[in-house]
C-alpha positions in Angstrom: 64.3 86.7 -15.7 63.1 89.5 -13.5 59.7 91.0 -14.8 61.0 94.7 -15.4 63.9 92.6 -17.3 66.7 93.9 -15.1 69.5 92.6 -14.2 69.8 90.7 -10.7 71.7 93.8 -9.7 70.7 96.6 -11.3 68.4 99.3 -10.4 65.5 100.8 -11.2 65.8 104.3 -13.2 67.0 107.1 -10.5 66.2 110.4 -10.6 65.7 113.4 -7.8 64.7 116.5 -9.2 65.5 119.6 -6.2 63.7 122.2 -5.7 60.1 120.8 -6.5 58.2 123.0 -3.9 58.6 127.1 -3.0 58.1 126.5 0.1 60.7 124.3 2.3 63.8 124.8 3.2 65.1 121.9 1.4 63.0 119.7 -1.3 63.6 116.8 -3.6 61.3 114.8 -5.3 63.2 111.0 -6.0 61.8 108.6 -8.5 62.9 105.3 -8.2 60.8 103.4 -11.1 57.3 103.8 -10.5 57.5 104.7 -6.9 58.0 108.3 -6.9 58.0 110.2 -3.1 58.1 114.1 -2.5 60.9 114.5 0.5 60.9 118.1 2.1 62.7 119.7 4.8 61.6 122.2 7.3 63.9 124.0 9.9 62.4 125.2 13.4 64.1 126.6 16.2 63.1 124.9 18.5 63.7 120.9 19.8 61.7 118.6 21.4 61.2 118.6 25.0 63.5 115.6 26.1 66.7 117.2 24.6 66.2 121.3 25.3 68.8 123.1 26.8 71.1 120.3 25.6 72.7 122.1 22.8 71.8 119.3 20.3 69.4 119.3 17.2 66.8 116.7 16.6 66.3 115.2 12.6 62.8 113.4 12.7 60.8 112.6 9.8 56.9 111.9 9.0 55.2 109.7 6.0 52.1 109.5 4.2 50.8 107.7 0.9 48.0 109.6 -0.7 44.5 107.9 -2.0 45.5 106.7 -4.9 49.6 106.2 -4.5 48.4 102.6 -5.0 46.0 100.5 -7.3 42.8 100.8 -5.6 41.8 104.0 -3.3 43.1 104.0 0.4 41.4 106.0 2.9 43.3 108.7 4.1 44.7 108.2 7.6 43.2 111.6 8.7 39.8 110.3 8.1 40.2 107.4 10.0 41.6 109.5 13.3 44.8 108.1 13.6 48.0 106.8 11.7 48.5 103.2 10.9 51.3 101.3 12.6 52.9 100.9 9.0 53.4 104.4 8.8 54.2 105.1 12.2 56.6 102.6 12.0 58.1 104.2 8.7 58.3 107.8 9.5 60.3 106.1 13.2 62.5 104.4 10.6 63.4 107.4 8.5 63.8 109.4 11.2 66.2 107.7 13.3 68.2 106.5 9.5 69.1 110.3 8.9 69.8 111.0 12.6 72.5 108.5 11.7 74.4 110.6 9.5 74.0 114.0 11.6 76.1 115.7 13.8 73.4 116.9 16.7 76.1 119.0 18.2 77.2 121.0 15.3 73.5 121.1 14.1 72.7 123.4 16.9 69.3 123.3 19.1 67.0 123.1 15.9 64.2 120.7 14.9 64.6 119.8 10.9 61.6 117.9 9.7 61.4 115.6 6.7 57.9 114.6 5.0 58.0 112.0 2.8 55.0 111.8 1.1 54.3 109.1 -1.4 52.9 110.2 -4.7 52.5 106.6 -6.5 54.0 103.8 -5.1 55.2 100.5 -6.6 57.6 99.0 -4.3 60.7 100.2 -1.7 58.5 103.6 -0.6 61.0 103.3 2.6 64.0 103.2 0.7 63.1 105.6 -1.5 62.2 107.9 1.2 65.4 107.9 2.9 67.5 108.2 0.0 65.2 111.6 -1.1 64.9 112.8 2.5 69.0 112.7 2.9 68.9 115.3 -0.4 66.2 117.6 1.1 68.1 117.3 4.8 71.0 118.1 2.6 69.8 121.3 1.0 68.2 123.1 4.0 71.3 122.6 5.9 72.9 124.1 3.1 70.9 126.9 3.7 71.8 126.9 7.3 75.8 127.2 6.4 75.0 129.9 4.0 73.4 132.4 6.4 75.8 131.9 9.3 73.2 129.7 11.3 75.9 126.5 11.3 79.5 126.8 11.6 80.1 123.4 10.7 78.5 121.0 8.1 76.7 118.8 10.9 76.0 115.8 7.8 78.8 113.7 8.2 78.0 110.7 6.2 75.1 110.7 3.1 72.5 108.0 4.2 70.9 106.0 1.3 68.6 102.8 1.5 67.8 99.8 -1.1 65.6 96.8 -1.0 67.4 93.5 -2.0 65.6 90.1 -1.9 65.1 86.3 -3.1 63.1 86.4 -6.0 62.6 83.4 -7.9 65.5 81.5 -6.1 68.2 84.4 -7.3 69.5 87.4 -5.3 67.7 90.9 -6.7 68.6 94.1 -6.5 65.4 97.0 -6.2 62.5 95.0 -5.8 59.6 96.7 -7.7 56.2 95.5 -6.8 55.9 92.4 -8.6 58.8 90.9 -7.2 58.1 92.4 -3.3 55.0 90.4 -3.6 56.3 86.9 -4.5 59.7 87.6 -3.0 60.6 84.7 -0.5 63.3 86.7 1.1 63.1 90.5 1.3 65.0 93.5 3.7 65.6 96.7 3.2 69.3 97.5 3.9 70.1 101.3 5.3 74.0 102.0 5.2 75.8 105.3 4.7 77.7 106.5 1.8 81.2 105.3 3.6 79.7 102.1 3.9 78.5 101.8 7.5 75.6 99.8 8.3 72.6 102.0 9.8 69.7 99.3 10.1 69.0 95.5 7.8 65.2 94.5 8.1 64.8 91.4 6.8 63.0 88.0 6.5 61.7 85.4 4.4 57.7 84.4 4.0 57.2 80.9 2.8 60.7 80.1 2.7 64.2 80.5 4.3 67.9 82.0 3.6 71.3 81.0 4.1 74.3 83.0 5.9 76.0 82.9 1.9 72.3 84.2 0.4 72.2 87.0 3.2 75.9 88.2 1.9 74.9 88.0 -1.6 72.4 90.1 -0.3 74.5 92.6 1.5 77.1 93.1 -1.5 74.0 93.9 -4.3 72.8 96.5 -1.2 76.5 97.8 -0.6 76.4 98.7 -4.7 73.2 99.9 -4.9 73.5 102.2 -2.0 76.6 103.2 -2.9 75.2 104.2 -6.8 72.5 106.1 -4.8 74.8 108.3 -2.9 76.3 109.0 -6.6 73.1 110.5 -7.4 72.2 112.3 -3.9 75.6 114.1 -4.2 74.9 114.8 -7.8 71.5 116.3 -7.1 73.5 118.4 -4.1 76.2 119.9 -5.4 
């Protein structure tokens, strides 16, 4: 029995609500459960150095949790001077999971931003923030297309993540806290909405998996992303 009293494949309660902030080009904010993340998209003309004059755009992404996303207080990275190398290695791994599912060519020389920023967090705040970062990618190219800017949709394929693990010797689907924490197996699994794979982290603390527990793995992933994409399309159209 899983603690939420799930089922071994079912999710936690989706929902992305877009639109959540004036401001961006695109927003969304995505509730997965308790972990709830504020996505937003910002358009720039302009690219960084390494790829100008190239003719292709650039996706990249940044993260943050904020004091009290979690049980107890957590300093706020700006007061210590510098980002973690959690976070860094987050916002690399959001970044380079959208780029995935863009077209650079058809996206033109532009810069489009994603902040994820974590508003309470209880478990897959990566996932959660690639799934909710496609939507807001989603609606400020949207934008683009409807002024003239982009000729072409440059999003060929929606991008969606899940967590799946080994909790309490049975395959789940979603870990929440509880189980991420006494998980033996855990990975987050980054595929697009045809499918594709895009990047698997996983590994096992205190124990170890089999090749058939690492498919089991992979089909509860391949039906939770593809359920997600459900919803990132629903919140787009």
């Amino acid at each position: 029995m899983r603690p939420s009293g799930r089922k071994l494949d079912e999710l936690r309660a989706v929902s992305i609500e877009t639109g959540f902030t004036k401001h961006a080009e695109g927003s969304a904010l995505i509730k997965m459960g308790d972990t709830h993340v504020l996505c937003t998209a910002t358009i720039e003309d302009r690219v960084p150095p390494f790829i100008k004059g190239s003719g292709l755009g650039w996706v990249t992404a940044e993260y943050g949790m904020l004091p009290r996303a979690t049980n107890t207080r957590m300093r706020r990275e700006a007061a210590m001077g510098k980002q973690g190398g959690r976070t860094v290695e987050i916002q690399r791994l959001i970044g380079r999971a959208l780029r995935a599912g863009v077209d650079r060519s058809a996206l033109g020389e532009r810069q489009i931003t994603i902040d994820c920023d974590v508003l309470q967090a209880d478990g897959g705040t990566r996932c959660a923030s690639i799934t909710g970062g496609w939507v807001a990618l989603k609606l400020a190219v949207n934008k683009l297309m409807k002024a003239g800017d982009v000729v072409s949709d440059p999003l060929v394929d929606p991008v969606a993540a899940i967590s799946c693990g080994i909790y309490a010797g049975q395959p789940v689907l979603d870990l929440d806290y509880p189980e991420d924490s006494e998980a033996g197996v855990d990975g987050n699994f980054i595929m697009t909405g045809s499918g594709k794979l895009i990047e698997i982290q996983m590994s096992a603390e205190g124990s170890t998996y089999s090749r058939d527990q690492m498919n089991q793995l992979m089909d509860l992933a391949e039906k939770g992303v593809a359920e997600l994409v459900d919803k990132q399309k629903a919140a787009t159209a």
